[in-house]
FIPALUM-538497 format. One record per atom (N, C-alpha, C): atom name; residue in three letters; x, y, z. Coordinates in nm, 3 decimals, m for minus. Example, Ala and Ser with C-alpha at 12.3 -4.5 7.8 and 13.67 -1.06 7.14 Angstrom:
BEGIN
<site nudren="N" lumlo="ALA" px="1.319" py="m0.569" pz="0.780"/>
<site nudren="CA" lumlo="ALA" px="1.230" py="m0.450" pz="0.780"/>
<site nudren="C" lumlo="ALA" px="1.320" py="m0.330" pz="0.780"/>
<site nudren="N" lumlo="SER" px="1.285" py="m0.225" pz="0.708"/>
<site nudren="CA" lumlo="SER" px="1.367" py="m0.106" pz="0.714"/>
<site nudren="C" lumlo="SER" px="1.290" py="0.003" pz="0.787"/>
This chain:
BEGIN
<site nudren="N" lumlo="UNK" px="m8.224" py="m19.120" pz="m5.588"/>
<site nudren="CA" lumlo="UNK" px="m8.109" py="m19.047" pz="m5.639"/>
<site nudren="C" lumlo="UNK" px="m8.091" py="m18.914" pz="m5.563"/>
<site nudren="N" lumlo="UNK" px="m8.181" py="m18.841" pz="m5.543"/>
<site nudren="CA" lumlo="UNK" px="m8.195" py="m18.698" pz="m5.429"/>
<site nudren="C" lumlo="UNK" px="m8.183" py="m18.778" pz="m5.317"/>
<site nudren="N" lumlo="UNK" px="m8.173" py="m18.850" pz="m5.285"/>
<site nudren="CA" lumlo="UNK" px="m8.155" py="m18.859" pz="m5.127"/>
<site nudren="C" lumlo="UNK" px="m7.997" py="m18.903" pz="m5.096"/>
<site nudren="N" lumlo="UNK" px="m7.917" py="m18.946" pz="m5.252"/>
<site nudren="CA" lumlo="UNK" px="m7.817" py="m18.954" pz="m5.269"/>
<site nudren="C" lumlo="UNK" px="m7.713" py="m18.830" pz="m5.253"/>
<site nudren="N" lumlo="UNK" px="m7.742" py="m18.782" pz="m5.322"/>
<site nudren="CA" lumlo="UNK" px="m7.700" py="m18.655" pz="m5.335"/>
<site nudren="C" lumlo="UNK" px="m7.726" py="m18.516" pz="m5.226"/>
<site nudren="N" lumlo="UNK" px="m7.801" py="m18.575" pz="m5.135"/>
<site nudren="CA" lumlo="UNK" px="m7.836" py="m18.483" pz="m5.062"/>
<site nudren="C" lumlo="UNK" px="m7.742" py="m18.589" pz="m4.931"/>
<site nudren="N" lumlo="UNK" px="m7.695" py="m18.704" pz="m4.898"/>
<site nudren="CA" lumlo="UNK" px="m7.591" py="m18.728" pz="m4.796"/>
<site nudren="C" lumlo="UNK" px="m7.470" py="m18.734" pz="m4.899"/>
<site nudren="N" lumlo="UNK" px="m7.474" py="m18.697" pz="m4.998"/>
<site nudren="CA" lumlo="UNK" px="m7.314" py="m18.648" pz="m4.983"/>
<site nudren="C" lumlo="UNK" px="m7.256" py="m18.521" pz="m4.996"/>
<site nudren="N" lumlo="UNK" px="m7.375" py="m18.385" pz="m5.009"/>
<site nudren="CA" lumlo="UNK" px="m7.321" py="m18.295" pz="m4.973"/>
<site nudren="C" lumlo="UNK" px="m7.266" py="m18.241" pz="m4.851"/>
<site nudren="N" lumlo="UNK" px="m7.241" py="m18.301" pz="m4.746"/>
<site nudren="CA" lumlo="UNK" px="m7.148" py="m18.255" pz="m4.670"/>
<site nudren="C" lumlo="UNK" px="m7.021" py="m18.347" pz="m4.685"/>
<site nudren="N" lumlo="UNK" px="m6.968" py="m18.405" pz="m4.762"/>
<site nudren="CA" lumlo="UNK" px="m6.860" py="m18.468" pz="m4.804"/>
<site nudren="C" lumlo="UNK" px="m6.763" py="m18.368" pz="m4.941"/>
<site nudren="N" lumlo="UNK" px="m6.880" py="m18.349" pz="m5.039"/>
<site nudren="CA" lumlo="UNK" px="m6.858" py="m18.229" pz="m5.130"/>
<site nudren="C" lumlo="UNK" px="m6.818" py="m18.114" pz="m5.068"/>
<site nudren="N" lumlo="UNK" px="m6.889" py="m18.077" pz="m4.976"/>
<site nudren="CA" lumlo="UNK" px="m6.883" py="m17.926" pz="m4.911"/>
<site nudren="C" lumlo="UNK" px="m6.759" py="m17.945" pz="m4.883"/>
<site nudren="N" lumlo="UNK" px="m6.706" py="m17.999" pz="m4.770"/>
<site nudren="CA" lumlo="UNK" px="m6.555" py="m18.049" pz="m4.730"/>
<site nudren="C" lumlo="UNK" px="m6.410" py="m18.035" pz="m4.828"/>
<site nudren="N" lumlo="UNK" px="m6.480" py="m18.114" pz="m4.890"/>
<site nudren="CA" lumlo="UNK" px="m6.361" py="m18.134" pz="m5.057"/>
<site nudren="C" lumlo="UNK" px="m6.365" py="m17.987" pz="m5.066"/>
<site nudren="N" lumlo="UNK" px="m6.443" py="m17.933" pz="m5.105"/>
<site nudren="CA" lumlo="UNK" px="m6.472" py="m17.786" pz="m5.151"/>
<site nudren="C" lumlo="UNK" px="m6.329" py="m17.703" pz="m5.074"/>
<site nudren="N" lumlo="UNK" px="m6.373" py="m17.724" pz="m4.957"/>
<site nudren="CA" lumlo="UNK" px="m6.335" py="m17.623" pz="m4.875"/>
<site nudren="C" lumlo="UNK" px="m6.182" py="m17.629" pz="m4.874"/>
<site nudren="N" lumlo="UNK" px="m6.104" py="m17.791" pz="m4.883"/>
<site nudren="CA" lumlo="UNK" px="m5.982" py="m17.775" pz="m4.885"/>
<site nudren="C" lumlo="UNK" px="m5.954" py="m17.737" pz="m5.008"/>
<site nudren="N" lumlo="UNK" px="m5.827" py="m17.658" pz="m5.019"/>
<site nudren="CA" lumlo="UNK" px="m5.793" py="m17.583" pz="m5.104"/>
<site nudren="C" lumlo="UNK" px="m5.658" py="m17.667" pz="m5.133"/>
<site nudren="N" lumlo="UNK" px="m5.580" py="m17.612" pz="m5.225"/>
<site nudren="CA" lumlo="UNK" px="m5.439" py="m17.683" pz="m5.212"/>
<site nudren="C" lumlo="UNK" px="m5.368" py="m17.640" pz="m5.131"/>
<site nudren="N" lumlo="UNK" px="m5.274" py="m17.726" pz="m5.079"/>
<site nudren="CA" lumlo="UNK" px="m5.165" py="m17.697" pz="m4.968"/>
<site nudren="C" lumlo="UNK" px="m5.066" py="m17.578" pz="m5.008"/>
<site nudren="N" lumlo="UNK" px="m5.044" py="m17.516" pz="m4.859"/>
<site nudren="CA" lumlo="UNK" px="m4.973" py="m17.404" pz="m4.860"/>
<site nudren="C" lumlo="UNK" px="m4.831" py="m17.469" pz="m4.850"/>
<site nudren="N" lumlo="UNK" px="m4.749" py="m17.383" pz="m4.887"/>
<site nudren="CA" lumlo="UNK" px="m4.580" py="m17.425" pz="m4.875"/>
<site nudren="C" lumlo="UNK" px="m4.573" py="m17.470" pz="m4.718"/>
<site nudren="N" lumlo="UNK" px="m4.575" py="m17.394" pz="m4.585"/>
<site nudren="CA" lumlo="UNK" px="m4.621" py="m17.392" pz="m4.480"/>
<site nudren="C" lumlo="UNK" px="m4.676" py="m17.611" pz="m4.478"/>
<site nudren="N" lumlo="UNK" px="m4.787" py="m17.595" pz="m4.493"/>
<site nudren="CA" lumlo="UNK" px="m4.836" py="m17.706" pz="m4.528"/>
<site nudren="C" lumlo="UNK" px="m4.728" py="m17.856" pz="m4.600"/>
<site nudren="N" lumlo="UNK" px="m4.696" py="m17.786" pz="m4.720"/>
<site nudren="CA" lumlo="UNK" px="m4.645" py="m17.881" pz="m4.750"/>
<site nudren="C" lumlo="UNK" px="m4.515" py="m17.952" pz="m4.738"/>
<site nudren="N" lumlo="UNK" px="m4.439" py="m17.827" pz="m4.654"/>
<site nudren="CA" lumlo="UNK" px="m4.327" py="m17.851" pz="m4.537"/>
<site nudren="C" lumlo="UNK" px="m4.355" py="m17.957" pz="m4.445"/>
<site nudren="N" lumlo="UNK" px="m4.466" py="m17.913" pz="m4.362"/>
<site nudren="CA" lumlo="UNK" px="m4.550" py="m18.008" pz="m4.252"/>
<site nudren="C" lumlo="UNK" px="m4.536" py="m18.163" pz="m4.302"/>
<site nudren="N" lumlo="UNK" px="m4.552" py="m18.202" pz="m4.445"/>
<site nudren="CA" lumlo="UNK" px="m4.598" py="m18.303" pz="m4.519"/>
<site nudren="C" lumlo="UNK" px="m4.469" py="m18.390" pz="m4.529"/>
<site nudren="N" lumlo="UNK" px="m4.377" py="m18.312" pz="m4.600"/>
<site nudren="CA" lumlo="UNK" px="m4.259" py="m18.362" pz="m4.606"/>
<site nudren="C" lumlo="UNK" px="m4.195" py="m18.432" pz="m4.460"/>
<site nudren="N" lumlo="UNK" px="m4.199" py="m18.348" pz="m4.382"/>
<site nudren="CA" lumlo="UNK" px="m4.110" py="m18.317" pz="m4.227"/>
<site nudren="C" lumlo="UNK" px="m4.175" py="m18.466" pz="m4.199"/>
<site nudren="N" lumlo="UNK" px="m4.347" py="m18.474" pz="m4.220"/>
<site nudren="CA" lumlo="UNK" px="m4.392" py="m18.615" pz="m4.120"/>
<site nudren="C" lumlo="UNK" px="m4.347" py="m18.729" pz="m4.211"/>
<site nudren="N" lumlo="UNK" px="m4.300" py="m18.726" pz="m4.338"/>
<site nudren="CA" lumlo="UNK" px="m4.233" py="m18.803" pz="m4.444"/>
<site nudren="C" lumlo="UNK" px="m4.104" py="m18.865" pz="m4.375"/>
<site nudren="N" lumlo="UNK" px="m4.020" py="m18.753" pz="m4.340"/>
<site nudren="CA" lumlo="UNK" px="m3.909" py="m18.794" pz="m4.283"/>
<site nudren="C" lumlo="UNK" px="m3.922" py="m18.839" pz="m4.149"/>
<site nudren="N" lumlo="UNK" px="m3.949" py="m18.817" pz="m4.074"/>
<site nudren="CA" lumlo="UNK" px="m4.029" py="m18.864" pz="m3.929"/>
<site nudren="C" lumlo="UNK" px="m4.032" py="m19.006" pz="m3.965"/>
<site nudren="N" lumlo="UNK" px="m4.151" py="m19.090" pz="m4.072"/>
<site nudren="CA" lumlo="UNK" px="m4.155" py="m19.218" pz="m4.133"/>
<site nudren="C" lumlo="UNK" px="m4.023" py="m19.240" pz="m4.124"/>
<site nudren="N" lumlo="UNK" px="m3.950" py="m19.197" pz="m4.210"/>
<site nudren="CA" lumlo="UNK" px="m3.808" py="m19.231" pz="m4.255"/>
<site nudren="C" lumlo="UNK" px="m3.707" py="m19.259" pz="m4.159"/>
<site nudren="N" lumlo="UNK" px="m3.687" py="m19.188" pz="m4.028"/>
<site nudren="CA" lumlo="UNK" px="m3.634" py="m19.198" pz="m3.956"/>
<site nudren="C" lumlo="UNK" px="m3.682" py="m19.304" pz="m3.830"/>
<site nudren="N" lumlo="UNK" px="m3.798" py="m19.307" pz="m3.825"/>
<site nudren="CA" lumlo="UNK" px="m3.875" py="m19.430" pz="m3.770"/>
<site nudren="C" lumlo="UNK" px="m3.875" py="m19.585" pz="m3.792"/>
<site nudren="N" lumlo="UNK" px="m3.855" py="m19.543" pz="m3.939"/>
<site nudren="CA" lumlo="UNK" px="m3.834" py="m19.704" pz="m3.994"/>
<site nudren="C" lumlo="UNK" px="m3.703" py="m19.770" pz="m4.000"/>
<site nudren="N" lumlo="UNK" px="m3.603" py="m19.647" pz="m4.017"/>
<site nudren="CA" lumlo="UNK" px="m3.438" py="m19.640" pz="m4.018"/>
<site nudren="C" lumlo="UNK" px="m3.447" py="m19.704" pz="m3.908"/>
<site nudren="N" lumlo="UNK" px="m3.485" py="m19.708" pz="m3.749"/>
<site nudren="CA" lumlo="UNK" px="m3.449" py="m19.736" pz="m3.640"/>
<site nudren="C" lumlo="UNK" px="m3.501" py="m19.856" pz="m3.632"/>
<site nudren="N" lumlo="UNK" px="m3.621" py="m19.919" pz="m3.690"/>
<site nudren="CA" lumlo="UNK" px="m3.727" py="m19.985" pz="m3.652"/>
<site nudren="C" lumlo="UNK" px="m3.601" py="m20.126" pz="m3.766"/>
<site nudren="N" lumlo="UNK" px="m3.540" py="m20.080" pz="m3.877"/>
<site nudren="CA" lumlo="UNK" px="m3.471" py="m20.207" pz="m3.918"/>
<site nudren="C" lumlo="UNK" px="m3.305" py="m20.194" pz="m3.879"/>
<site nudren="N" lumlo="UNK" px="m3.282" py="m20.111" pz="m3.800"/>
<site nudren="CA" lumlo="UNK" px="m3.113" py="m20.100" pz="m3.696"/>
<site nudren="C" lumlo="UNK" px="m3.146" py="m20.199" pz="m3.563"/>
<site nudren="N" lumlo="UNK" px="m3.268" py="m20.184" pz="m3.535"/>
<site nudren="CA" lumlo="UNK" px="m3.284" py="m20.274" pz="m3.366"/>
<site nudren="C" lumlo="UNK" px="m3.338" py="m20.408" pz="m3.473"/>
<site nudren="N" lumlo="UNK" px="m3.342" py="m20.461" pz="m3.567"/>
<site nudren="CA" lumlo="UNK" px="m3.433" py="m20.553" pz="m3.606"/>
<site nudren="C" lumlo="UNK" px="m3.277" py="m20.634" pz="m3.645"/>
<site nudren="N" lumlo="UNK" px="m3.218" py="m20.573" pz="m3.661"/>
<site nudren="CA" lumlo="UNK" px="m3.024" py="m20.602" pz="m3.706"/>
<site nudren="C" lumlo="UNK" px="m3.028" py="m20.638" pz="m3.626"/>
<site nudren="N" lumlo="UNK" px="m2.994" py="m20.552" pz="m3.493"/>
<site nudren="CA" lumlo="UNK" px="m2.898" py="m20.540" pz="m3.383"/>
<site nudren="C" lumlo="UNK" px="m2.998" py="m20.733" pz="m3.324"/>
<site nudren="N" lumlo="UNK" px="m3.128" py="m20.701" pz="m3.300"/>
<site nudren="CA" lumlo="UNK" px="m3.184" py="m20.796" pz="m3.243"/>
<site nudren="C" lumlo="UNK" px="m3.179" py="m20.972" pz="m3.271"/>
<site nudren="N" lumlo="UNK" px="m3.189" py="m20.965" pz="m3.451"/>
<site nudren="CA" lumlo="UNK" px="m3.109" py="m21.122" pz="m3.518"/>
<site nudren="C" lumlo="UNK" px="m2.915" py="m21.128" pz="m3.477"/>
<site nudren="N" lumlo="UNK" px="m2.852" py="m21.051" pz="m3.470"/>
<site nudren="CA" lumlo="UNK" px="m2.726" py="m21.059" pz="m3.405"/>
<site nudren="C" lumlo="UNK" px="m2.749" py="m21.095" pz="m3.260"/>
<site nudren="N" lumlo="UNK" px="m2.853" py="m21.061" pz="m3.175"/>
<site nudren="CA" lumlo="UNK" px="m2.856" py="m21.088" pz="m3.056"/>
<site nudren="C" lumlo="UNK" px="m2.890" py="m21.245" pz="m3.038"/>
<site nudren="N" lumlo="UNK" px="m2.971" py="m21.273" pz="m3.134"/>
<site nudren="CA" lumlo="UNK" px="m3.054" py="m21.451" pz="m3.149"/>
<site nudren="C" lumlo="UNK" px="m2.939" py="m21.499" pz="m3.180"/>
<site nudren="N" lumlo="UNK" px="m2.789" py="m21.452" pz="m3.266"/>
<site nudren="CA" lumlo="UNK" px="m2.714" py="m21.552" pz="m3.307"/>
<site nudren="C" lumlo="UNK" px="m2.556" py="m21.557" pz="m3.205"/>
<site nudren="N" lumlo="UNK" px="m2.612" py="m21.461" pz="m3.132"/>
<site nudren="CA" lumlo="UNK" px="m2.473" py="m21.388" pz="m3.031"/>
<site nudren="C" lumlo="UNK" px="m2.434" py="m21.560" pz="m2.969"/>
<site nudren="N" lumlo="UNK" px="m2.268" py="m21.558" pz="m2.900"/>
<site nudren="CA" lumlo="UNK" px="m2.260" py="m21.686" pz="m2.870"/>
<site nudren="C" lumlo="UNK" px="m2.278" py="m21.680" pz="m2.706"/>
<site nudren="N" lumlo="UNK" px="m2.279" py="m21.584" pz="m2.639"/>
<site nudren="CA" lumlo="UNK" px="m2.314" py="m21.657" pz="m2.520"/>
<site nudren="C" lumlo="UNK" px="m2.425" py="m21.505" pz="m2.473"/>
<site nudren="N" lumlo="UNK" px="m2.494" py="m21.568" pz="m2.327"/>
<site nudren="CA" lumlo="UNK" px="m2.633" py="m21.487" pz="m2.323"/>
<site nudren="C" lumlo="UNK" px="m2.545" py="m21.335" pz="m2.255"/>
<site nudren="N" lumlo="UNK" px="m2.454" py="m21.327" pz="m2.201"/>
<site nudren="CA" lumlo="UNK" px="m2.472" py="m21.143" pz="m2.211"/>
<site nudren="C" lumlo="UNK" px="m2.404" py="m21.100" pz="m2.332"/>
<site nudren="N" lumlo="UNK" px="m2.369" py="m21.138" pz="m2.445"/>
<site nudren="CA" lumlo="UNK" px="m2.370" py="m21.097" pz="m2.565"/>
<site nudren="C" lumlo="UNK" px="m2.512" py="m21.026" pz="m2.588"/>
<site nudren="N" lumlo="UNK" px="m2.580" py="m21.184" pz="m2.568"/>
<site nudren="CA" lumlo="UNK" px="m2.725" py="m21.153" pz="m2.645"/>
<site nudren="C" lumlo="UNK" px="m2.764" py="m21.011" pz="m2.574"/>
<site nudren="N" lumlo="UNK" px="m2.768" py="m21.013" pz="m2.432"/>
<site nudren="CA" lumlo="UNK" px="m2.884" py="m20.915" pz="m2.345"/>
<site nudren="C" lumlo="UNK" px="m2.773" py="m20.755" pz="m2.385"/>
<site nudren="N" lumlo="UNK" px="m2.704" py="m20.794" pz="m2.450"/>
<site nudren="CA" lumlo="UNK" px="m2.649" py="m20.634" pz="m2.447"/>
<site nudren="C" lumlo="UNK" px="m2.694" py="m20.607" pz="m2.603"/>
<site nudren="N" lumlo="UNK" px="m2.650" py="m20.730" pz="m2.703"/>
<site nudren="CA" lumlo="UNK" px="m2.761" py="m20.673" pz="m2.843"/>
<site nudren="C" lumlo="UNK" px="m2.892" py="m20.613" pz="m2.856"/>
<site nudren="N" lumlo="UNK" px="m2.969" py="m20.693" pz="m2.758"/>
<site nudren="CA" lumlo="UNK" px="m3.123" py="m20.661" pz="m2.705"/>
<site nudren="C" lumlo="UNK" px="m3.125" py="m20.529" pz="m2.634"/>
<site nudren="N" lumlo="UNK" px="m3.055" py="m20.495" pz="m2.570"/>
<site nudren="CA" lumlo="UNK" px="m3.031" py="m20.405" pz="m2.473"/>
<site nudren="C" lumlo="UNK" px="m3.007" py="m20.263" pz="m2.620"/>
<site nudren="N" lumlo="UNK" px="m2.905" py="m20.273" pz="m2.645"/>
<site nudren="CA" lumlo="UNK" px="m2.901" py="m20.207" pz="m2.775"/>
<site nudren="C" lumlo="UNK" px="m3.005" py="m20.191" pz="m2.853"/>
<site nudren="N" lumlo="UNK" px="m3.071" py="m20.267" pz="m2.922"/>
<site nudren="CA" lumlo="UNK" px="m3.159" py="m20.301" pz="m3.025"/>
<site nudren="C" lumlo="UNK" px="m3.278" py="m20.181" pz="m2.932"/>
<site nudren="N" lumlo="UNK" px="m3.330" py="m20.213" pz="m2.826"/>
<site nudren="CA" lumlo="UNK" px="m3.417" py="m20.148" pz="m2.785"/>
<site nudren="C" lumlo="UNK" px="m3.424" py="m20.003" pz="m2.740"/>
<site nudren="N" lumlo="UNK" px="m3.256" py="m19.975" pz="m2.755"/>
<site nudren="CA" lumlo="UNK" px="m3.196" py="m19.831" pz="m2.729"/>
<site nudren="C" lumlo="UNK" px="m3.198" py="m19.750" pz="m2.905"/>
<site nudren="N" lumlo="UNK" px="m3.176" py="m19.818" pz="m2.949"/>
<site nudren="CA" lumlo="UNK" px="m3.188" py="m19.788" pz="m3.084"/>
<site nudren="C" lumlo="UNK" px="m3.337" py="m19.756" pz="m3.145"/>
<site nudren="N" lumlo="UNK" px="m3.408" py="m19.851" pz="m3.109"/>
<site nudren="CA" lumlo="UNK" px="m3.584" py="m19.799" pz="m3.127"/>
<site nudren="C" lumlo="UNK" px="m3.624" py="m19.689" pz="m3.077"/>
<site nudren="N" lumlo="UNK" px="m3.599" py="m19.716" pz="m2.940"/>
<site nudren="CA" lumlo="UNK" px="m3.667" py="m19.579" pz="m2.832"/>
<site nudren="C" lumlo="UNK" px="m3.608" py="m19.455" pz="m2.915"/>
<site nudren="N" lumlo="UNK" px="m3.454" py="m19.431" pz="m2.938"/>
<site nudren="CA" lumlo="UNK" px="m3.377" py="m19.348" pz="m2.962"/>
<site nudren="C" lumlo="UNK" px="m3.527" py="m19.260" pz="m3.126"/>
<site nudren="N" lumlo="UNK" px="m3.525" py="m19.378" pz="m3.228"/>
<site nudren="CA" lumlo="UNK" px="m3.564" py="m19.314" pz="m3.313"/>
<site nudren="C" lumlo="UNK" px="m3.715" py="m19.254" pz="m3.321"/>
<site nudren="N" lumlo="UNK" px="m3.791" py="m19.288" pz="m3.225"/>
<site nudren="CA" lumlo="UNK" px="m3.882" py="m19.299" pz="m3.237"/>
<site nudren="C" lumlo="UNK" px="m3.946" py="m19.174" pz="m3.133"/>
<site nudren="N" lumlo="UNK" px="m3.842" py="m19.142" pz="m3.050"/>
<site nudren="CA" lumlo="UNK" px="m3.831" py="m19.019" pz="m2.982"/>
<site nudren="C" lumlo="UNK" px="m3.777" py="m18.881" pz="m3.075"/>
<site nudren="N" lumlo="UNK" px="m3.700" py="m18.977" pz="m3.199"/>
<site nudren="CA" lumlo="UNK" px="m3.683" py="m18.849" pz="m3.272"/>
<site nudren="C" lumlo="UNK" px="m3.776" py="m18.818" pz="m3.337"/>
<site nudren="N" lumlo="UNK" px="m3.827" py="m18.887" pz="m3.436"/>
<site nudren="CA" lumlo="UNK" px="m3.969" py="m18.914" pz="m3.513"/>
<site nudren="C" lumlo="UNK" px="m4.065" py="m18.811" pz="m3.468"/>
<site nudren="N" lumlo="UNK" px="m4.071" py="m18.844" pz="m3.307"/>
<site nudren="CA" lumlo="UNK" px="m4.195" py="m18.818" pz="m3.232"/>
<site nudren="C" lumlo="UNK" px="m4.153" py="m18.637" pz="m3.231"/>
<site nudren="N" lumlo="UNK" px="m4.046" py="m18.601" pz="m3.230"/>
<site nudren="CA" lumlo="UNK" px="m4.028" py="m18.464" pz="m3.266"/>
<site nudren="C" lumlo="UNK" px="m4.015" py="m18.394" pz="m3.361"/>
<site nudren="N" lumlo="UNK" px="m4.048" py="m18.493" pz="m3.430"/>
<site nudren="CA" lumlo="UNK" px="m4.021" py="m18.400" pz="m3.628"/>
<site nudren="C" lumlo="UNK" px="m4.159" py="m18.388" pz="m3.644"/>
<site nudren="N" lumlo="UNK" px="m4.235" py="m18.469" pz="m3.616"/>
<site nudren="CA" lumlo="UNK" px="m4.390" py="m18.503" pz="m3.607"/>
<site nudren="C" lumlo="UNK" px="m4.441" py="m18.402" pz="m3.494"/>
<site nudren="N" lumlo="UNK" px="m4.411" py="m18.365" pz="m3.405"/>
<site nudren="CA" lumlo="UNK" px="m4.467" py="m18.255" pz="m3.326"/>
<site nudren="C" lumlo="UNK" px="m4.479" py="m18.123" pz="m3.433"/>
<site nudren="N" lumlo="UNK" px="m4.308" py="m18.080" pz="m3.483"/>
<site nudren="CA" lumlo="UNK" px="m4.300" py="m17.947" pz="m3.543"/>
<site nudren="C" lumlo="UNK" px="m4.370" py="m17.959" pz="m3.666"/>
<site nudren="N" lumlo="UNK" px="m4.383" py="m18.080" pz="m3.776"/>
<site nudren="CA" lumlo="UNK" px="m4.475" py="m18.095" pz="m3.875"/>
<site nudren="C" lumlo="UNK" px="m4.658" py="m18.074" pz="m3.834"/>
<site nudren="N" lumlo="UNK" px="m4.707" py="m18.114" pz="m3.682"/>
<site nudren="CA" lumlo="UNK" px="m4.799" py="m18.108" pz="m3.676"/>
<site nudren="C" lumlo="UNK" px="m4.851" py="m17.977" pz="m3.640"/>
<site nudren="N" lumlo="UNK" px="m4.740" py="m17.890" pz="m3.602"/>
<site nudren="CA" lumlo="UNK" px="m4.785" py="m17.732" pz="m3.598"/>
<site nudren="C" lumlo="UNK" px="m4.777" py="m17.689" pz="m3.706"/>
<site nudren="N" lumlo="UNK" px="m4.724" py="m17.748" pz="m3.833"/>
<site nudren="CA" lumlo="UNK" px="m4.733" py="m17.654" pz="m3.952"/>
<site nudren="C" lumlo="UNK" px="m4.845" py="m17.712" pz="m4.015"/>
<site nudren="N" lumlo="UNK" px="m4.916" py="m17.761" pz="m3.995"/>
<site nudren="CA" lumlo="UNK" px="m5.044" py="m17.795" pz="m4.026"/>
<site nudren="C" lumlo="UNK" px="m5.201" py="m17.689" pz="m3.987"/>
């Protein structure tokens, strides 16, 4: 039982130490929330755009849905990737 309790005090100590989140902080929290949000927004617009491309009727229909679809990912995920930068400095 002491040898228990003696590997999980540096797990305790830890807990200890975080405190509750600062506003600062919990800005950060939100911001990488929306980041998700805007990530996934894109991730089911190219997932659209891409079943319209499978049902398009002839193939440069398709390669311009695809073409799209993958402009639409990059697009959000470059935004994401910057809400997530400024959230990770408020951390």
């Amino acid at each position: 039982m002491k040898i228990a309790l003696f590997a999980a005090l540096p797990a305790i100590a830890l807990l200890a130490a975080c405190g509750p989140d600062t506003a600062v902080e919990e800005a950060g929290d939100q911001m990488e929330q929306r980041a998700d949000a805007v990530e996934e927004a894109g991730d089911n617009r190219a997932d659209m755009l891409e079943d319209r491309a499978d049902a398009a009727p002839t193939e440069a229909m398709e390669d311009q849905l695809d073409a799209r679809a993958d402009a639409v990912e990059a697009q959000a995920d470059a935004r994401a990737d910057q809400i997530n930068e400024v959230a990770d400095s408020m951390e």
